[in-house]
C-alpha positions as CSV (number, residue, x, y, z in Angstrom):
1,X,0.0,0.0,0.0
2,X,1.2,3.2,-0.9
3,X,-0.3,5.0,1.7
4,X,1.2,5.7,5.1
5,X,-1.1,4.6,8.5
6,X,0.5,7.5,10.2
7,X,-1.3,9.9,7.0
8,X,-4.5,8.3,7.4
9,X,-4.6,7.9,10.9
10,X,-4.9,12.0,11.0
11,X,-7.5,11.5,9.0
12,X,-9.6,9.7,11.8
13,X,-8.3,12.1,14.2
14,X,-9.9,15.2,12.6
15,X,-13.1,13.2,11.4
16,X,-13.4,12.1,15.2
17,X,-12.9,15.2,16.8
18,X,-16.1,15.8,18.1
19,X,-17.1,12.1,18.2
20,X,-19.0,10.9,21.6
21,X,-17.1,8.5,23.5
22,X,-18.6,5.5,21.9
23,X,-17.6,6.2,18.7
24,X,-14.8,8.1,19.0
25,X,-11.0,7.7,18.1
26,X,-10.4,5.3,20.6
27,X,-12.9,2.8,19.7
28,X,-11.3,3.2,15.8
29,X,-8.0,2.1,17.6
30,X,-9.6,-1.0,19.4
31,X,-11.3,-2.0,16.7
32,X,-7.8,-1.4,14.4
33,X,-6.1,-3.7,17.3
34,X,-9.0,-6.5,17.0
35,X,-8.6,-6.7,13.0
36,X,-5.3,-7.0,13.0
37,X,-4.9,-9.8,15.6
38,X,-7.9,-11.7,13.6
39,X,-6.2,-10.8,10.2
40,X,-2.9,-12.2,11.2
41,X,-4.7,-15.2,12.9
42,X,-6.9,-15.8,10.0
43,X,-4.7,-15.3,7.4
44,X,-6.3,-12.2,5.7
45,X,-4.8,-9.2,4.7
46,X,-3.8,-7.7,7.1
47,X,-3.6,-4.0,5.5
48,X,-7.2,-4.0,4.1
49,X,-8.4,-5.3,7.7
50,X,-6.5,-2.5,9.8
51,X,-7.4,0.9,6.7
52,X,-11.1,-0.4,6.7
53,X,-10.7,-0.2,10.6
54,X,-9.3,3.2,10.9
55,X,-11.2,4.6,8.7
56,X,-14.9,3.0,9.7
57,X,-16.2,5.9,11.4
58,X,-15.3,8.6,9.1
59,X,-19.5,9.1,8.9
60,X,-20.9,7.9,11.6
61,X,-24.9,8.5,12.2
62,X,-26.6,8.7,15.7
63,X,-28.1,5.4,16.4
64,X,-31.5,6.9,16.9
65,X,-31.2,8.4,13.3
66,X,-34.0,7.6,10.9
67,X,-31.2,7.2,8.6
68,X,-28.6,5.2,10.9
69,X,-28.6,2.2,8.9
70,X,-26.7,3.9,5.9
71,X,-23.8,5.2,7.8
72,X,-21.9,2.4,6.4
73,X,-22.8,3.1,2.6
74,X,-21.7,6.8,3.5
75,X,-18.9,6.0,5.0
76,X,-17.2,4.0,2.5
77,X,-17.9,6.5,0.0
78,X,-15.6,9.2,2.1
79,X,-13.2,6.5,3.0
80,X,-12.7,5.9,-0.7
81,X,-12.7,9.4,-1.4
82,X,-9.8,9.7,1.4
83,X,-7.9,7.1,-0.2
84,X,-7.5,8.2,-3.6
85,X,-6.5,11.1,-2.8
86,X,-3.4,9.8,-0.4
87,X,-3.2,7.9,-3.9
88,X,-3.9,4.3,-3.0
89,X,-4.3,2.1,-5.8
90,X,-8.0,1.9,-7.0
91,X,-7.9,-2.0,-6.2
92,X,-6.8,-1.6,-2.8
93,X,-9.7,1.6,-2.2
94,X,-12.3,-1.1,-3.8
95,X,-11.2,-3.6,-1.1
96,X,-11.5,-1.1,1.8
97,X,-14.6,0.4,0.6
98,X,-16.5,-2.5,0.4
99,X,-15.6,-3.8,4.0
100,X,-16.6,-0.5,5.4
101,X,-19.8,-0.5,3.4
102,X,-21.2,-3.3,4.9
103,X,-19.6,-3.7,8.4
104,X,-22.9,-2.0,10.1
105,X,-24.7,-4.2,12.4
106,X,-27.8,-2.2,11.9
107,X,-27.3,-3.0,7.8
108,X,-27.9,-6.8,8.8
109,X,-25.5,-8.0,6.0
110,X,-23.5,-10.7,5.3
111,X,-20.0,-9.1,4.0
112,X,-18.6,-11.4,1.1
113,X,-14.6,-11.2,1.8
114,X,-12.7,-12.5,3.9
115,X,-11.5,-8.9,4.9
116,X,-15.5,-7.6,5.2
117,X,-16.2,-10.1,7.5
118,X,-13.0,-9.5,9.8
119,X,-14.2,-5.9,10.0
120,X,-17.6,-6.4,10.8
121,X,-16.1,-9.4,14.0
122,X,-13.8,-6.8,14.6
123,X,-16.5,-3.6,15.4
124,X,-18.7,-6.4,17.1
125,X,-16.3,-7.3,19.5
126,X,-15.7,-3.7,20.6
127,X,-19.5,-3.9,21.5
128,X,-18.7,-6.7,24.1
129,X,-17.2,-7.3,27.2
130,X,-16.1,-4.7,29.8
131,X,-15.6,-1.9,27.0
132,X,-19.0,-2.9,25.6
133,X,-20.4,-2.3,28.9
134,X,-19.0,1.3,29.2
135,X,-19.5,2.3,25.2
136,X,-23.4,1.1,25.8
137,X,-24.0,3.0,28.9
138,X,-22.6,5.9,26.8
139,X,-24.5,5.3,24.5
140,X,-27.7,5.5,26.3
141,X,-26.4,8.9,27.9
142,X,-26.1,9.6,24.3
143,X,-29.8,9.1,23.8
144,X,-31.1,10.3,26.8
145,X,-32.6,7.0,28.1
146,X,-32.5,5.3,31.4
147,X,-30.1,2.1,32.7
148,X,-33.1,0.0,32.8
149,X,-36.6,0.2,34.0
150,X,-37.5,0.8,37.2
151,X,-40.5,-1.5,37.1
152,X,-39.6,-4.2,34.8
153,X,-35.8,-4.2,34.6
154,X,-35.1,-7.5,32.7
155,X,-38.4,-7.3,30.5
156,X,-40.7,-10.0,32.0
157,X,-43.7,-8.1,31.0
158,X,-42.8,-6.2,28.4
159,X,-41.0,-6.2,25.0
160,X,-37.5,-5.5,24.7
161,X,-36.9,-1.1,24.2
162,X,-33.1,-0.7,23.8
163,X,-33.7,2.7,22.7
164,X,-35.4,3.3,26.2
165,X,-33.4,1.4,28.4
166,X,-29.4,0.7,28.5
167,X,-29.8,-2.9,29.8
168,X,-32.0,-4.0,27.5
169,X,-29.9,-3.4,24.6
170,X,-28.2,-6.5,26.3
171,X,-30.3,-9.0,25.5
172,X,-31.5,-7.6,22.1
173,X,-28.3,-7.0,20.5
174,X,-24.6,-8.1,22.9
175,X,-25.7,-11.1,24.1
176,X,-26.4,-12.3,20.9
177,X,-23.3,-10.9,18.8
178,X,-21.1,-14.2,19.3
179,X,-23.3,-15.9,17.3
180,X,-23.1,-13.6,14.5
181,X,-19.5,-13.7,14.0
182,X,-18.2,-14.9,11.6
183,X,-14.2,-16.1,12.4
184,X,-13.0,-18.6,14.7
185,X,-10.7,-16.3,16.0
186,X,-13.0,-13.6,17.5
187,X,-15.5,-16.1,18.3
188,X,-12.6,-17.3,20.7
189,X,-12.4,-13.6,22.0
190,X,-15.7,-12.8,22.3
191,X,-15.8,-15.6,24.9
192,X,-14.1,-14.1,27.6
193,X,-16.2,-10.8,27.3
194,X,-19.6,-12.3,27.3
195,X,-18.7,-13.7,30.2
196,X,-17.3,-10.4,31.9
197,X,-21.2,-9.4,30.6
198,X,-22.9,-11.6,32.3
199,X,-21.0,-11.3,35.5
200,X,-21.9,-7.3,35.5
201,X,-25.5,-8.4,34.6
202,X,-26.1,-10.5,38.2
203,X,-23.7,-8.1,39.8
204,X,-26.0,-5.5,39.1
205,X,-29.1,-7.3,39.7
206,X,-27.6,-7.6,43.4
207,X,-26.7,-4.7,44.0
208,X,-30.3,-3.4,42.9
209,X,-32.3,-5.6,44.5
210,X,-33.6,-6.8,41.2
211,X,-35.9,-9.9,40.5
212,X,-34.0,-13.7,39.5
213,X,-33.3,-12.9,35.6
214,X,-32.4,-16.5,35.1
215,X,-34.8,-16.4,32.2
216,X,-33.5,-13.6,30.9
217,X,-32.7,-13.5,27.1
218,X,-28.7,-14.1,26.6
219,X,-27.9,-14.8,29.9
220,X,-28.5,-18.6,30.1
């Protein structure tokens, strides 16, 4: 690649200026970290998996915007438009472009490469875990919603509402991501972090005083 990291990396700095914590420069470096260790591990390449990384978040909508779901599409665009003009060779921009256009959980695609799908397990494992925990609750500040409900905390009564309450984005999206990646090698790493999950989970239903959730979607 003709491009340097440092180059783009500044990039993402400036794009991510103003980003909230849970999508901002440091979540582009976790996730950078995570597709490089699956890359390497899954024998990928290891330069589309880390530029698609760093530059993932160049558009980024808020989750409770109508048009959320196309942040990826938009994204790629600029990436591609970022790349070409640090003069990266137009197969290498095609490569990158099309891992960030479809990494999106919210797009509910199925990348195609080898490289897509590394990006996509990458981002998902930054979701999970003890820095999942922290970017959902931010998240939620983010959208003005509560931790959970006062009355109802693990929804036994009520359908899931993860744009109304923190916790129950647990069980209708995190605890569900392992199965939705697609490597060996971050299904091995997401193990560890669901775990961490679902120790916070009764932790905090003991310290609240909260009902047995043993039923509770994602926690069996």
């Amino acid at each position: 690649m003709s491009v340097s990291f440092a180059s783009l990396r500044r990039v993402a700095e400036e794009a991510l200026r103003d980003a909230p914590a849970s999508h901002d420069l440091s979540h582009v470096l976790r996730v950078v970290a995570n597709a490089e260790r699956i890359a390497t591990t899954e024998g990928a390449r290891v330069d589309v998996c880390t530029t698609a990384a760093l530059l993932h978040e160049l558009v980024n909508l808020p989750k409770n915007h109508p048009e959320s779901s196309t942040s990826g599409d938009l994204c790629a665009v600029r990436a591609a438009e970022v790349l070409r003009e640090h003069g990266a060779d137009p197969a290498f921009v095609d490569a990158v472009a099309a891992c960030i256009r479809d990494h999106a959980f919210s797009k509910g695609v199925v990348p195609e490469s080898l490289e897509a799908k590394i990006l996509q397990d990458a981002d998902r494992l930054d979701a999970i875990g003890a820095i999942g925990v922290a970017r959902c609750m931010a998240t939620a500040a983010e959208m003005k919603s509560r931790f959970y409900s006062p009355d109802d905390p693990f929804a036994t009564a009520r359908p899931l509402d993860d744009r109304a309450y923190a916790l129950d984005h647990f069980a209708k999206k995190l605890f569900r991501i392992p199965a939705r990646l697609h490597t060996a090698a971050a299904k091995r790493l997401a193990e560890e972090r669901i775990a961490f999950m679902k120790t916070f989970v009764a932790a905090l239903a003991d310290e609240c005083a909260f009902p047995a959730h043993e039923a509770w979607p994602g926690t069996d």
